[in-house]
N, C-alpha and C positions, 0 to 999 in steps of 0.2 A: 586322592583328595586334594581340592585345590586351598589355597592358605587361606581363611579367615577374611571375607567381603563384606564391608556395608552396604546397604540399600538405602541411601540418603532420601528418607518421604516430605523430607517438607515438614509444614504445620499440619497437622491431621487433625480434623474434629473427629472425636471419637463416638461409640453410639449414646453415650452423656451426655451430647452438646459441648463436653471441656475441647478446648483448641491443645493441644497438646505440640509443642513448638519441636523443629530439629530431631524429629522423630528417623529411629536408625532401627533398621534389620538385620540383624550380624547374620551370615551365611556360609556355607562351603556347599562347593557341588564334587561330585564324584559322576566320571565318566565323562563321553563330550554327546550333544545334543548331536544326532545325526542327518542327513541331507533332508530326508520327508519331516523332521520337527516332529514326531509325534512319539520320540523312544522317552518322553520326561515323566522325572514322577517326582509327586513333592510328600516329602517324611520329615512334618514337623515336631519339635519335641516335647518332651512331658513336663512335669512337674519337677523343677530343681534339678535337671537334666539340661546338657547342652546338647549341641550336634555331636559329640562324642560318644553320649548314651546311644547315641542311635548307631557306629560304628560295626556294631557286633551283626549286625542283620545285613549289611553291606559287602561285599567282595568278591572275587573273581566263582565262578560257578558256582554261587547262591539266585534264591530268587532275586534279587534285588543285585545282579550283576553289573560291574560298571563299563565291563564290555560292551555291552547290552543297552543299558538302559542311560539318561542322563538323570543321574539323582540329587536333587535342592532340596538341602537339609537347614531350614530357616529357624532360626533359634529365637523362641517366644518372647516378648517382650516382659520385664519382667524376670528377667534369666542372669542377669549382669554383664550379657553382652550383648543384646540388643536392651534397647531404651528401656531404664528400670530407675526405682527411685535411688540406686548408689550411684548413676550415672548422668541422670537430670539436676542441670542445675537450678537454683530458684528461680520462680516459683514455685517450679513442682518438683522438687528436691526431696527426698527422704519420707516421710509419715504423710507430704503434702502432696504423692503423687497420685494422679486418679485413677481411678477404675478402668482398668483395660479389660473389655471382652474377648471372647471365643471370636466373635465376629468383627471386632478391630483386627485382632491377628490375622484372621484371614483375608478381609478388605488390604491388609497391607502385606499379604503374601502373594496375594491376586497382580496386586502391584508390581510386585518385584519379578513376576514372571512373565506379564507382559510386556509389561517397560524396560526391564534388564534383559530380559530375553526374547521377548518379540512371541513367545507362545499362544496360540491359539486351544490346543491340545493340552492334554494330562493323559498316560495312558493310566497312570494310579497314581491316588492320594493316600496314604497309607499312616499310619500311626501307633501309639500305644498310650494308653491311660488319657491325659490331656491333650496328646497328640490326636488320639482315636476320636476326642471331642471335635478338636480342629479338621479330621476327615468327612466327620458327619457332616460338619457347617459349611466345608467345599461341595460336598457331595447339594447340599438343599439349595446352596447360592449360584453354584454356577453347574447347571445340569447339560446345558450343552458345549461344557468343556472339559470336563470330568469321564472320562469312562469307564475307571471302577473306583473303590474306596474298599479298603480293608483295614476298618479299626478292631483291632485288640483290647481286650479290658476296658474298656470305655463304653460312655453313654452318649449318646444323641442332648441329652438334658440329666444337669447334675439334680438325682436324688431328692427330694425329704431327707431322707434317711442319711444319705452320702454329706449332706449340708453338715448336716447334725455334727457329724463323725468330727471336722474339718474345723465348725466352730469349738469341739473341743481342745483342737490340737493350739487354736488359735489361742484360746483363753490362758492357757497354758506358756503361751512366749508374754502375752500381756501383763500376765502377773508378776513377772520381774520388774523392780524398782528401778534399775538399770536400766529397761526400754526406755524409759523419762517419753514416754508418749510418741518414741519412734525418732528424738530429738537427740538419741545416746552420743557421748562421747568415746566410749567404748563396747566393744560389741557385748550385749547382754548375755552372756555366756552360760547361765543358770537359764531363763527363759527357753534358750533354744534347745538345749538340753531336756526341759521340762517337754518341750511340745516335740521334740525327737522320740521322747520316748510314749507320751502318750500314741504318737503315729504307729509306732515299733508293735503296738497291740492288734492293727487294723491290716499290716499289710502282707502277714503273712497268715494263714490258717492254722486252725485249733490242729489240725490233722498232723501238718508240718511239724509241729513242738509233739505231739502225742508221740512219733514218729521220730525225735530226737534228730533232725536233719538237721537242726540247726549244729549239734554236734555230730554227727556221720558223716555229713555232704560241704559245711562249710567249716569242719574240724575247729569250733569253739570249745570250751571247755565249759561252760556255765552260763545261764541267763544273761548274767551279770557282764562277760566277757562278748557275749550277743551282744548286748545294749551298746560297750563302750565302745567297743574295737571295731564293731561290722557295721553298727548302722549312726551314733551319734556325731561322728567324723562327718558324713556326708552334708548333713544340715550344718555344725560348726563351720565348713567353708565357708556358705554363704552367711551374704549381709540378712539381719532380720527385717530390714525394710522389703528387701526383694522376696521374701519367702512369704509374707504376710502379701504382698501384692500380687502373687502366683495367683496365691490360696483365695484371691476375691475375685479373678476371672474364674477359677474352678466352682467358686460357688456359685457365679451367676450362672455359667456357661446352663443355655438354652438355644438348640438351632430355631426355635421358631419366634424368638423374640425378635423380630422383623418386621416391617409393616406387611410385607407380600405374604406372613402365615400368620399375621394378627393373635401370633402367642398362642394358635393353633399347633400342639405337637402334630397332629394325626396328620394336619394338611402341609407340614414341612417334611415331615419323614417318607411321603406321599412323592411330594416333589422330587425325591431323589432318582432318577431315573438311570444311575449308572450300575451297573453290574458290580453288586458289593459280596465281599462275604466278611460276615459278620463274627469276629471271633471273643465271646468271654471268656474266662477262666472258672469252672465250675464252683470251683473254694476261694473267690473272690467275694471278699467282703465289701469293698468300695463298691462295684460293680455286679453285682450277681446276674448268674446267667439266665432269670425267670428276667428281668427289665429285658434283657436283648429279646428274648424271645418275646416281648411283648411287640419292640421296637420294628422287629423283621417280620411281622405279622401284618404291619401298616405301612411294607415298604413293598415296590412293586416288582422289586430287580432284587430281592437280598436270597442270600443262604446261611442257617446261622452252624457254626462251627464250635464247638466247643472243647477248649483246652482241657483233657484231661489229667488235670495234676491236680498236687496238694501242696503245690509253692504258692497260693492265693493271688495276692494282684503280683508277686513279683515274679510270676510264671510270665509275663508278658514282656520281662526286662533285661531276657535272653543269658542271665545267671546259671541257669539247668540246659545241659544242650540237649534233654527230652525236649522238653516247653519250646526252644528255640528251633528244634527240629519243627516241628508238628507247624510253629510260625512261618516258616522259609517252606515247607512242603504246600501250604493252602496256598501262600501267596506266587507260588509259581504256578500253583494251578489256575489262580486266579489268572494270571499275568497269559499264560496259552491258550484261557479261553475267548472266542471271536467277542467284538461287542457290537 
């Protein structure tokens, strides 16, 4: 893995109309691009994930080899290391930074791979959760540079239901006094706690807790020691400005909000003409596998795959190496079939 790049974009209008000034793409790549240009593949990341989260699915005789392939792991804006409100300065600093979409991220990953790399080609766009959103949205925008997409746990278009979920986690950091409207002097430490744990309900399966994996498979001793030690550390890293800004490209995120699919889902997921396979996770709550299946019914190139476990959305975060097995086997299958 190479060290830690920016993608210096300039001022970007974003799909808001806001001008978003000194706009940065944090990146690393793994492997080196080869003579014909066409061994690349972009693995953008999730929700509160850097390119680190995506390490696990990378290395030497896995599908995603760096032998192999050249893999650009671009880290979402919003992330604290590409352009996020802890990192923008005034005016769009903290509580006052704007709505970054699905399709800004990728208009500025589209960027970074022609401009920094000179790519014409993608042999896969690949993802998980947020990421899987940002494959969809490669996959509808640019179909004759794309040749496959394999999102995991992810939707083409976030939810009713997934919305829902998201604004309660949200309401949850907002009710801290301490946010002072995203203007804090100190990180609201009760707020992020509040919305860690509403999350902690959502991202794993009723099955998994039935099933005591939380004490069997990650040797906790109690709910309670669940909550504090395995997952509310995760959210305390980050700033609550950056998690609250994640959480409003997740809720916009719609590949057909575009003029070319006129907020058409049928006629964007239509457009995607690259050789996808489609993988949910059956005991996903955020994402259930009856959406995918709806998703890969209106798509013309897809095959839908279904993770069976009982780790819910976190079966796609490569934590279980059943789930991350079954991940690296599709995806190499994916990767040897012709397109």
């Amino acid at each position: 893995m190479t060290d830690l790049a920016h993608f210096d974009a300039g001022d970007v209008t974003l799909q808001s109309g806001v001008v978003l000034p000194g706009v940065r793409v944090a990146y690393v790549t793994h492997g080196r691009l080869n003579d014909a240009r066409d061994n690349a593949v972009v693995f953008p990341t999730h929700y509160s994930g850097t390119h680190a989260s995506n390490a696990w699915a990378i290395g030497p005789g896995m599908a995603l080899d760096p032998e192999k392939y050249f893999i650009i792991v671009p880290n979402m804006l919003g992330n604290g290391l590409s352009s996020s409100p802890s990192n923008t300065p005034a005016p769009f600093d903290g509580p006052r930074f704007p709505l970054v979409t699905v399709r800004d991220n990728v208009l500025l990953q589209h960027r970074l791979v022609t401009e920094q790399f000179g790519l014409t080609t993608l042999a896969l766009v690949a993802g998980y959760s947020m990421g899987a959103q940002q494959a969809f949205q490669w996959g509808a925008l640019f179909p004759d540079m794309v040749q496959r997409i394999a999102p995991w746990c992810g939707s083409a278009r976030t939810s009713r239901h997934n919305w829902l979920f998201l604004e309660g986690c949200k309401c949850a950091l907002l009710a801290d006094a301490a946010f002072a409207g995203g203007d804090y002097t100190v990180p609201p430490v009760a707020g992020i706690r509040a919305f860690a744990r509403v999350y902690a309900g959502w991202a794993w399966s009723q099955t998994f807790f039935r099933q005591q994996l939380d004490r069997d498979r990650l040797g906790l001793p109690s709910m309670e020691a669940f909550l504090s030690l395995a997952w509310e550390p995760s959210f305390q890293a980050h700033d609550a400005n950056n998690l609250l800004a994640m959480l409003a490209t997740w809720q916009a995120a719609d590949i057909s909000a575009d003029p070319r699919f006129d907020d058409d889902l049928a006629v964007a997921l239509a457009a995607i003409s690259a050789r996808a396979m489609i993988m949910p996770c059956r005991t996903d709550l955020y994402f259930p596998s009856e959406d995918s299946e709806i998703e890969v019914a209106q798509m013309p190139n897809a095959e839908l795959r279904v993770i069976p476990s009982v780790w819910g959305h976190m079966a796609g975060g490569g934590l279980n190496p059943d789930d991350a097995g079954f991940i690296n086997a599709a995806l190499a299958q994916l990767l040897a079939t012709p397109v």
